[in-house]
Backbone as CSV, one residue per row, in Angstrom:
resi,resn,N_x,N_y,N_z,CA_x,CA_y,CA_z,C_x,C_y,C_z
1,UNK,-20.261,36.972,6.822,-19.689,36.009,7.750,-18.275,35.654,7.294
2,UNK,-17.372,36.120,7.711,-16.166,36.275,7.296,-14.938,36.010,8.606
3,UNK,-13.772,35.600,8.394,-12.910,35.481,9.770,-11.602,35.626,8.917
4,UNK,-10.936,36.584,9.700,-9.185,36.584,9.048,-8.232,36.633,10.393
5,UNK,-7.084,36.179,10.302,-6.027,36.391,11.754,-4.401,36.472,11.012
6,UNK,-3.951,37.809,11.641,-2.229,37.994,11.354,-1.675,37.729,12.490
7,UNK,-0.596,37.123,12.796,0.109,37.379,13.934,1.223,37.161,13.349
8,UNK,2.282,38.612,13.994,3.567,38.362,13.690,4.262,37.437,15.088
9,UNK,5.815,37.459,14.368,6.775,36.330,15.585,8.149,37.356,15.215
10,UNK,9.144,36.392,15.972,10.234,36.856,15.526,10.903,36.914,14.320
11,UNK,10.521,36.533,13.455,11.370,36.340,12.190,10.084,35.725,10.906
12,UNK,9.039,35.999,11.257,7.932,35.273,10.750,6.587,36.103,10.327
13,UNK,5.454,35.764,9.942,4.032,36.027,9.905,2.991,34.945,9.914
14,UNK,2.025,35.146,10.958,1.205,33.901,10.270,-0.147,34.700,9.888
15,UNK,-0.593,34.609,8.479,-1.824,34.843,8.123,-2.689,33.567,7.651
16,UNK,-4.192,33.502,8.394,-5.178,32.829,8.166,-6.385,33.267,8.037
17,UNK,-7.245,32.497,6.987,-8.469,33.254,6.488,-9.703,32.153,6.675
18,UNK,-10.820,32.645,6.518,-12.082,31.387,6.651,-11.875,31.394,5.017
19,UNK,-12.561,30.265,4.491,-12.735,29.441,3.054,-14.497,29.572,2.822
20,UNK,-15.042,29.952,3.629,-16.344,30.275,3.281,-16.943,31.097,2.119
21,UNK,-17.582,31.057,1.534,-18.277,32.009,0.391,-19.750,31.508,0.405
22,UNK,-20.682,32.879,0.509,-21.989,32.684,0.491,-22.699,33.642,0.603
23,UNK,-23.652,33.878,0.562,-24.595,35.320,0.853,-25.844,34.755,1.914
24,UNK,-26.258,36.282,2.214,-26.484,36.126,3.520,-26.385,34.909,4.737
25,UNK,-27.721,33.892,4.339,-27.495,32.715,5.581,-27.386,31.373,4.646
26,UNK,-27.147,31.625,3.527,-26.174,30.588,2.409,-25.408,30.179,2.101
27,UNK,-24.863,29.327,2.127,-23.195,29.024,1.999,-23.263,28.207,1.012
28,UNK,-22.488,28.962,0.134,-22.146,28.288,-1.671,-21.354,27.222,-1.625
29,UNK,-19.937,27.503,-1.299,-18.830,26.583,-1.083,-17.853,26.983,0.263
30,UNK,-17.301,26.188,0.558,-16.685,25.524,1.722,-14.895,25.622,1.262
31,UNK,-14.228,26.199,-0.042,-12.982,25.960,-0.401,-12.302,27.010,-1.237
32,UNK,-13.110,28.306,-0.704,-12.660,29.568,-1.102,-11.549,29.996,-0.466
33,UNK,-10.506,30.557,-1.506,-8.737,30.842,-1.369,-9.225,32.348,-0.727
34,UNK,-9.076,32.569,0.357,-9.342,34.747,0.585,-7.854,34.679,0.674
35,UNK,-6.547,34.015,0.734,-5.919,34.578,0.696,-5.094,34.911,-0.539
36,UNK,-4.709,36.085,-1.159,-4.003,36.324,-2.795,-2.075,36.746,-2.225
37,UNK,-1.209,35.845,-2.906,-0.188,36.088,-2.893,0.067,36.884,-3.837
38,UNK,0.924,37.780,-3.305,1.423,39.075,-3.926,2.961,39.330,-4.647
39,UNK,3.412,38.667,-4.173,4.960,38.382,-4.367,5.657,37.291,-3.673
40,UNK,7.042,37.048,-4.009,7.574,35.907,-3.243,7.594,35.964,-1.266
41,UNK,7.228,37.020,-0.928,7.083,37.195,0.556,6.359,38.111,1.028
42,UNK,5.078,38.448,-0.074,3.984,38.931,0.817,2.817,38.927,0.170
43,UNK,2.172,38.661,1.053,0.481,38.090,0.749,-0.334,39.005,1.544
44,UNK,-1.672,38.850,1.558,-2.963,40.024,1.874,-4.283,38.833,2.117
45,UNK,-4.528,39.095,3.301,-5.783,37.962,3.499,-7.637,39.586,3.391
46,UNK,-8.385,39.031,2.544,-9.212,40.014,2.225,-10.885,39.249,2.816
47,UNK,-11.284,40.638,2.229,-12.336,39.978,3.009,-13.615,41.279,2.774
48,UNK,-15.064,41.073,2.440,-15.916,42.484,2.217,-16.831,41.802,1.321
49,UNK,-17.504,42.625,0.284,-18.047,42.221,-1.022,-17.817,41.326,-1.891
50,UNK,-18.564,39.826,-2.018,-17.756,39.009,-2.800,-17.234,39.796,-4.336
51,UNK,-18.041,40.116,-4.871,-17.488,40.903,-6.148,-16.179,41.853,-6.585
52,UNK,-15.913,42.934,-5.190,-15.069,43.668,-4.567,-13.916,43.204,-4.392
53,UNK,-13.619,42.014,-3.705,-12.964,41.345,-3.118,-12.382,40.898,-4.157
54,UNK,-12.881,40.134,-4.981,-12.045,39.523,-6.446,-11.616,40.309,-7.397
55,UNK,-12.148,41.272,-7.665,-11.676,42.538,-8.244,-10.410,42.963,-7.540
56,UNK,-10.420,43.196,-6.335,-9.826,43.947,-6.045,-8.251,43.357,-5.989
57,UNK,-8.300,42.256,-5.535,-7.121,41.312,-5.029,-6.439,40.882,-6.634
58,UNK,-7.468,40.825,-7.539,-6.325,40.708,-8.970,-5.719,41.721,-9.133
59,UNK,-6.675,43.092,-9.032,-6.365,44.220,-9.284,-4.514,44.805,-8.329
60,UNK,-4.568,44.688,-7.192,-3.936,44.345,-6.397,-2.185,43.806,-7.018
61,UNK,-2.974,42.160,-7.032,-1.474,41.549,-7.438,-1.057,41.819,-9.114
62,UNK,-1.752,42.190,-9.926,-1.085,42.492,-10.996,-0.357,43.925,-11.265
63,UNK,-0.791,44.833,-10.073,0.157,45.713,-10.179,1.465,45.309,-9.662
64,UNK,1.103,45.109,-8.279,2.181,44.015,-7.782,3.420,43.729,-9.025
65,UNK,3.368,42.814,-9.522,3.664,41.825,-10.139,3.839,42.811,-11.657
66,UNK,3.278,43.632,-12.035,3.997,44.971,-13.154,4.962,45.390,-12.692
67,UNK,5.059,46.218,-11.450,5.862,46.572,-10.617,7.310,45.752,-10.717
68,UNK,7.382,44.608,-10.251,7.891,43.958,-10.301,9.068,43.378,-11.753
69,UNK,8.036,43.513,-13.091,8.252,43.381,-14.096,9.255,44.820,-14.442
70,UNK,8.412,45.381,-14.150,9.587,46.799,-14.646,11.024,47.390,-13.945
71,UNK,10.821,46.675,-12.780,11.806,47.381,-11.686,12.883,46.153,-11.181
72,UNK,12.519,45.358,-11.910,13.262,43.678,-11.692,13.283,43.369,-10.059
73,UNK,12.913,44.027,-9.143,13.092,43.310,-7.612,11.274,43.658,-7.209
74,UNK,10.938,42.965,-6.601,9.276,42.881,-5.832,9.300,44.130,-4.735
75,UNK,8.105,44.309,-4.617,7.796,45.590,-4.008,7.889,45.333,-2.343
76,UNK,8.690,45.695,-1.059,8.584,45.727,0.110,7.526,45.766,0.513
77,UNK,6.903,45.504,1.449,5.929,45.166,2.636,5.477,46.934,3.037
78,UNK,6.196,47.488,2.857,6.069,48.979,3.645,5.757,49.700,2.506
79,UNK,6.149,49.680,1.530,5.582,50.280,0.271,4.642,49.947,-0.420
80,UNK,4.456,48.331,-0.157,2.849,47.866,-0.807,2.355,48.116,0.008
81,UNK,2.392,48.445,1.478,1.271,48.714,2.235,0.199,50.072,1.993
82,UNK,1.782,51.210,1.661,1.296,52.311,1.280,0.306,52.560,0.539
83,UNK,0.673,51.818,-0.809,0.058,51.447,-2.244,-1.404,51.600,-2.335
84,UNK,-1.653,50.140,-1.488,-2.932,49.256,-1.348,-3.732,50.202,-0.361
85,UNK,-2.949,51.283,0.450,-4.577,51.905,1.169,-4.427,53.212,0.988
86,UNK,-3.263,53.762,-0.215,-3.762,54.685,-0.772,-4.853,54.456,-2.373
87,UNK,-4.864,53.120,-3.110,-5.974,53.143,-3.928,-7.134,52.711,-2.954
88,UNK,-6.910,52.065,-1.441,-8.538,51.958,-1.265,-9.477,53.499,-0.583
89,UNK,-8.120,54.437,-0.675,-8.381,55.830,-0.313,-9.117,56.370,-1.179
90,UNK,-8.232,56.302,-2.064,-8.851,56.914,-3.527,-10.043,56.328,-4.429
91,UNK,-10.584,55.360,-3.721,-11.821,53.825,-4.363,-13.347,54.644,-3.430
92,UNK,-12.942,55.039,-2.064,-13.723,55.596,-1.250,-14.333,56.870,-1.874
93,UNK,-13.853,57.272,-2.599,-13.833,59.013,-3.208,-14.140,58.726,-4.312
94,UNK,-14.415,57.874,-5.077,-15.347,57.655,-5.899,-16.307,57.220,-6.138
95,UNK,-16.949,57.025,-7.550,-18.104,56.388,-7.815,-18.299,55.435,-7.829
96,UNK,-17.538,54.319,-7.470,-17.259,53.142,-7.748,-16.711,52.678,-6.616
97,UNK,-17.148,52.616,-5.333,-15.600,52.484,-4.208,-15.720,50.746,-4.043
98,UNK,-14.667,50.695,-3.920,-13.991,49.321,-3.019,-14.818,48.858,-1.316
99,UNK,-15.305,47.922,-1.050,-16.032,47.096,0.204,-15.174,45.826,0.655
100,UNK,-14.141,46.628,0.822,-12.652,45.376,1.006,-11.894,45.794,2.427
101,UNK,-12.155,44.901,3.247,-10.993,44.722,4.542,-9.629,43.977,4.406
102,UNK,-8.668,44.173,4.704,-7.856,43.141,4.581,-6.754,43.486,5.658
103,UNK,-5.943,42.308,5.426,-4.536,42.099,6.384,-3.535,41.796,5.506
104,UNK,-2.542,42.577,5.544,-1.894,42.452,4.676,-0.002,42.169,5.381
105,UNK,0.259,41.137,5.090,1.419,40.900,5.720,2.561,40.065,4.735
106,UNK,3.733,40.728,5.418,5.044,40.412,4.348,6.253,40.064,5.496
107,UNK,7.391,39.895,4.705,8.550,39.714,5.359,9.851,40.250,4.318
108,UNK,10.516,42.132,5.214,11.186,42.446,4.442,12.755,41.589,4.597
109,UNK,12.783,41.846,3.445,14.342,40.986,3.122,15.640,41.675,3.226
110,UNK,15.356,43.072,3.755,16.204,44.198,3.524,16.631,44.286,4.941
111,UNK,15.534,44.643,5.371,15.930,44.206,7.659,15.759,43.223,7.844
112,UNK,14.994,41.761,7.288,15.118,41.075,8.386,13.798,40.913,8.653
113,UNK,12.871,41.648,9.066,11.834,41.405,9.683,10.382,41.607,9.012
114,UNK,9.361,40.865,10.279,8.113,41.052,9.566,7.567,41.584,9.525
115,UNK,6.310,42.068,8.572,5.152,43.423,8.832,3.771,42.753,8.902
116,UNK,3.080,43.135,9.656,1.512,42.838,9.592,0.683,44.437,9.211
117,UNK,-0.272,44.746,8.320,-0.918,45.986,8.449,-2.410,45.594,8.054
118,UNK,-3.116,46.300,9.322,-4.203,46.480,9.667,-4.778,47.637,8.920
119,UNK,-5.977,46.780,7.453,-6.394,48.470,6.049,-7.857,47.962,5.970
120,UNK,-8.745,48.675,6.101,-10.210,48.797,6.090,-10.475,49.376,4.976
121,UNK,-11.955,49.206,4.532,-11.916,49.792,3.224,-12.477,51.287,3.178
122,UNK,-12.214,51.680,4.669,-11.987,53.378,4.455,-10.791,53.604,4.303
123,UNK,-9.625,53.333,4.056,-8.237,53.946,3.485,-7.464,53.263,4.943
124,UNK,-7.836,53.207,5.983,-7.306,53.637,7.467,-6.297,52.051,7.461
125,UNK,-5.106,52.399,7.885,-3.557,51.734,7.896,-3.394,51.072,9.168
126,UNK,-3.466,50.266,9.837,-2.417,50.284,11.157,-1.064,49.740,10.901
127,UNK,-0.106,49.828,11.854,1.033,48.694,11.893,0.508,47.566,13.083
128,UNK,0.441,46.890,13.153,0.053,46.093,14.331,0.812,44.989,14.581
129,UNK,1.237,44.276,15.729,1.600,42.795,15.738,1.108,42.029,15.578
130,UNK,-0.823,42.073,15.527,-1.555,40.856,15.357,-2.852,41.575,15.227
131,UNK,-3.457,40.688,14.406,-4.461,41.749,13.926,-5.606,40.702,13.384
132,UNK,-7.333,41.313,13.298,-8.371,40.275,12.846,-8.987,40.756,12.427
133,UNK,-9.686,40.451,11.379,-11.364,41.167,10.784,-12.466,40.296,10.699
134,UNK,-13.395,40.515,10.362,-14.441,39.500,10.402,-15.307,39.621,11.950
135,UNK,-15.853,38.532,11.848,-16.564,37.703,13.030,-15.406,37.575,13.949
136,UNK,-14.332,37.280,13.307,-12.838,36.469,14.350,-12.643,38.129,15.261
137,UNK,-12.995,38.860,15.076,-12.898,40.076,15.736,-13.273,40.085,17.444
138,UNK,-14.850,39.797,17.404,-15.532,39.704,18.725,-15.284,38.499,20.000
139,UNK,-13.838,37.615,19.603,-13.769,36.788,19.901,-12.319,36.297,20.366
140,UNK,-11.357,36.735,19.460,-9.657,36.785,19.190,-9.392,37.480,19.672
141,UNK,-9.604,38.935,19.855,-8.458,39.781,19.948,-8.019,39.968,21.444
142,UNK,-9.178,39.788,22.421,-8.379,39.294,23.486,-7.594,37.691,24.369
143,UNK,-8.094,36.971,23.086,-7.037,35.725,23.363,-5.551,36.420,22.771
144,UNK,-5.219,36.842,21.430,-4.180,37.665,21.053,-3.585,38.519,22.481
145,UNK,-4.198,39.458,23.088,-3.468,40.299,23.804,-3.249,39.696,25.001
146,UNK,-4.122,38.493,25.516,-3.179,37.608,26.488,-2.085,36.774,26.020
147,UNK,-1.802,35.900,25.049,-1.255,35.168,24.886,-0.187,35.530,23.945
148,UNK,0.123,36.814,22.817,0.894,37.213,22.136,2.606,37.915,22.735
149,UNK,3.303,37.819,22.473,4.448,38.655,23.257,5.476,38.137,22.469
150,UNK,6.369,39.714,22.286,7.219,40.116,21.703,8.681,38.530,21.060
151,UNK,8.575,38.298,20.121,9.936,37.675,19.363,9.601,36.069,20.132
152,UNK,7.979,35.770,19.745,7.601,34.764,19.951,8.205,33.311,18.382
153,UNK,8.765,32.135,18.802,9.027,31.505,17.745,7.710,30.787,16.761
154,UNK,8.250,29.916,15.901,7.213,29.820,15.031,5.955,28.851,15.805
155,UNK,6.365,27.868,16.482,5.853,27.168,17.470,4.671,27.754,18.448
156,UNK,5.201,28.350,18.956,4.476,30.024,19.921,3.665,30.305,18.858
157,UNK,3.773,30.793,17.847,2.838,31.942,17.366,1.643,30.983,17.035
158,UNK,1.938,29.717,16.149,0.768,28.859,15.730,0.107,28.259,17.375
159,UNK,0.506,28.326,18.365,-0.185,27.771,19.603,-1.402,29.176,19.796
160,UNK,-0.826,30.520,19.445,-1.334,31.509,19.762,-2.759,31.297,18.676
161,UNK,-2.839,30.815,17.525,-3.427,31.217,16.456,-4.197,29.748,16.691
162,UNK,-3.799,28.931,17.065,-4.964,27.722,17.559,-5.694,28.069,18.454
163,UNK,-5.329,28.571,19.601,-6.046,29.465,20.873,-7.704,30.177,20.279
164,UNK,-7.300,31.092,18.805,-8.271,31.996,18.303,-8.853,31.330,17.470
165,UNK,-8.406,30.164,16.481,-9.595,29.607,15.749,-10.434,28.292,16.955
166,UNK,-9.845,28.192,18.136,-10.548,27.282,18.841,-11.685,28.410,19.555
167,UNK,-10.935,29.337,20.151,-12.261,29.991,20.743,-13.510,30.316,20.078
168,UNK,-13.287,30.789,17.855,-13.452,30.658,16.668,-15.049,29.741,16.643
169,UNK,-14.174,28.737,16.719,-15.096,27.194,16.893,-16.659,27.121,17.804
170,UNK,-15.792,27.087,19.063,-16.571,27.596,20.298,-17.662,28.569,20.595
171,UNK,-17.224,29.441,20.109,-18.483,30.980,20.629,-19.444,31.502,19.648
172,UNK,-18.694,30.863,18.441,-19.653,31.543,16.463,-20.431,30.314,16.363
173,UNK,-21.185,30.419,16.059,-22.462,29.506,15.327,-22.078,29.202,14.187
174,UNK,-21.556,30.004,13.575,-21.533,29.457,12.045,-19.602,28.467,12.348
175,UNK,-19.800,27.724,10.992,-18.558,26.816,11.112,-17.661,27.331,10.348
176,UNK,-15.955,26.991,10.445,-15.589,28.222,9.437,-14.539,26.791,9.101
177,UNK,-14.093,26.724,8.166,-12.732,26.122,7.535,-11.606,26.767,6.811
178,UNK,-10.529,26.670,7.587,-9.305,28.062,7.383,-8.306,27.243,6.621
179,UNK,-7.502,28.630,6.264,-6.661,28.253,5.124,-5.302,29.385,6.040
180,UNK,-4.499,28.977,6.107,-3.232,29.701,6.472,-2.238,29.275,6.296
181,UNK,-1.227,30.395,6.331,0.133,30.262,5.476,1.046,31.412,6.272
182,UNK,2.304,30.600,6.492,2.972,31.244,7.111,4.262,32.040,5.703
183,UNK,4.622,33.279,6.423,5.476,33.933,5.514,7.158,34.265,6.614
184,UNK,8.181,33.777,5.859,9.663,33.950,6.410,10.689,34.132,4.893
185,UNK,11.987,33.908,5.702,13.161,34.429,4.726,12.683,33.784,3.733
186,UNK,12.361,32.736,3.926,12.131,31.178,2.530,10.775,31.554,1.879
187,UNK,10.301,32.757,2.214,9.059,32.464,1.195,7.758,32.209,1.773
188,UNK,6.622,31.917,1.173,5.575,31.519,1.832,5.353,30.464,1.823
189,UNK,4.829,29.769,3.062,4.198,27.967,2.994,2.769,28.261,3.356
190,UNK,2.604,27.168,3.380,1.116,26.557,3.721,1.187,25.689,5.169
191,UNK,0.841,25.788,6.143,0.667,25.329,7.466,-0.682,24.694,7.317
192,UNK,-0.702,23.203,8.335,-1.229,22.835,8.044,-2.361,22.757,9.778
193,UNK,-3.664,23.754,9.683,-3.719,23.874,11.178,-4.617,23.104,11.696
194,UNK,-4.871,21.988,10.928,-6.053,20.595,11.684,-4.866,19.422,11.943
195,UNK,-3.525,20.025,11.707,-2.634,18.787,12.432,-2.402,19.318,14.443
196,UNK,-2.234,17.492,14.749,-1.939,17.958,16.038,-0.422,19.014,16.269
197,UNK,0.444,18.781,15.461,1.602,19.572,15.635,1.934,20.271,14.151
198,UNK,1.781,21.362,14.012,1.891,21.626,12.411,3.097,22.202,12.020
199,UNK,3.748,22.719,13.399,5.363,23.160,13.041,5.879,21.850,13.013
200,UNK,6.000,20.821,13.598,6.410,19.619,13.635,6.502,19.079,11.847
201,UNK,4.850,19.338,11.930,4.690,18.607,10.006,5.686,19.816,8.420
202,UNK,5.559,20.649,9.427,6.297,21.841,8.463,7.494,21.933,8.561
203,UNK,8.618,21.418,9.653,9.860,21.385,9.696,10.244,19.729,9.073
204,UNK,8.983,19.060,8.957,9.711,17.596,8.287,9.704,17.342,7.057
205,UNK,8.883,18.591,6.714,8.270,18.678,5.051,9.866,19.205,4.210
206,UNK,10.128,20.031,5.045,11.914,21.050,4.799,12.724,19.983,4.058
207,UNK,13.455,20.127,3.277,13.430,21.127,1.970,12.960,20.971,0.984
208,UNK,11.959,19.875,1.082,10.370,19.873,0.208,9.859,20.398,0.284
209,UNK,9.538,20.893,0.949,8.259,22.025,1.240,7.559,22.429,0.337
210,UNK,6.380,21.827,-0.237,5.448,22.613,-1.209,5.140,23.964,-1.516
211,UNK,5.971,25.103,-0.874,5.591,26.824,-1.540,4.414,27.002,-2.059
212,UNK,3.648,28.190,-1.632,2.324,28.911,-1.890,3.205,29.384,-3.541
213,UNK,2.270,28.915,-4.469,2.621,29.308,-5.984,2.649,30.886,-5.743
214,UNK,3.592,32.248,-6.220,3.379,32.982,-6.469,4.363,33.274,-7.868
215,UNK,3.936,34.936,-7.679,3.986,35.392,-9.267,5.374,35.878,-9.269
216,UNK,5.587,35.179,-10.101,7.459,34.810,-10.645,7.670,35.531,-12.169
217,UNK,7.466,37.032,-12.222,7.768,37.504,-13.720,9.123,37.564,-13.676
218,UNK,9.822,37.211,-15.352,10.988,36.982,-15.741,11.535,38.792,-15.581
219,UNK,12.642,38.324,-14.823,13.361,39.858,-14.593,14.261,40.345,-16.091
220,UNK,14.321,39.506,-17.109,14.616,39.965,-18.010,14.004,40.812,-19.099
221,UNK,12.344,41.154,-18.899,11.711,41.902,-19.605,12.230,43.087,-19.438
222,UNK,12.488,43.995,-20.628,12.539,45.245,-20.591,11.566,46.241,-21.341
223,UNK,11.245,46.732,-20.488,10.075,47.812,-20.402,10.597,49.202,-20.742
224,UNK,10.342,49.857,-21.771,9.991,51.005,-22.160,9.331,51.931,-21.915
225,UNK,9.687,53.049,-22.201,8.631,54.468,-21.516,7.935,54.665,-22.467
């Protein structure tokens, strides 16, 4: 029982995840993070095997974040995408494979713009503008394809993404409590989506803005062969 939602905008991403953790018709806790920041502007909302899932997402950001260490600039959106569903390619083909869905979305700093990618834990990639896994699947994706359209602002996109955790609410039996965070030039925040206006609360928060903690290695390490 799982729910994730990407939607890109014009200059933006919004990824949101359910906080649920539990097995089968159990629910442990109510304040589980599915989403793992990866760098200063891109994050991966996951989702599969609880065991898998935590494995995988450290596994994940500490290459990330090596990467990073050795090469002094963070890895693009289009190249971690590559990355991440060529090891869940190579996880499939073994003895050991990976039971991990995810959404994985960034904002390159090089064009300008945002990426959303749609990676299953058979290897398989999309590019998409908006994208869901989970339960949020049978339910979202055609509120998304009515209501989504091209170089929508930040305003727009969170009206779009209330639309899908309300229908969310509505049609699933089970209850879900989400966690989402929007990604732009500035980095990642935290949106807040049980306010009545949350771009409102997020443009008054500016230039306070509390930032999603990510992994900040000192670009002065030097690494050896």
């Amino acid at each position: 029982m799982e729910c994730s939602f990407g939607i890109t905008g014009k200059d933006y991403v919004l990824l949101c995840s359910d906080m649920a953790a539990g097995r089968s018709i159990v629910r442990m806790k109510s304040d589980e993070n599915k989403i793992k920041t990866l760098g200063p502007h891109l994050a991966m909302a996951y989702g599969g095997e609880p065991g898998d899932t935590n494995n995988f997402a450290e596994f994940v950001e500490r290459n990330m974040r090596l990467y990073h260490i050795r090469n002094h600039y963070p890895l693009l959106p289009e190249a971690a995408s590559a990355w991440v569903r060529r090891t869940l390619a190579e996880s499939i083909r073994s003895k050991h494979p990976y039971a991990v869905n995810l959404l994985l979305a960034g904002y390159d700093t090089t064009t300008c713009k945002p990426h959303l990618y749609w990676i299953d834990y058979l290897g398989t990639k999309a590019v998409v503008p908006y994208a869901a896994h989970g339960m949020g699947v049978y339910v979202s994706l055609s509120t998304m394809d009515k209501w989504w359209f091209n170089d929508m602002n930040k305003r727009e996109g969170v009206e779009v993404l209330k639309k899908c955790l309300d229908e969310v609410k509505k049609r699933l039996t089970v209850h879900f409590n989400f966690n989402c965070i929007l990604i732009d030039k500035d980095g990642i925040h935290k949106i807040n989506m049980d306010s009545e206006d949350p771009i409102s609360e997020f443009e008054a928060s500016q230039p306070k803005d509390i930032q999603v903690e990510v992994p900040n290695p000192p670009i002065d390490v030097g690494v050896t062969a």
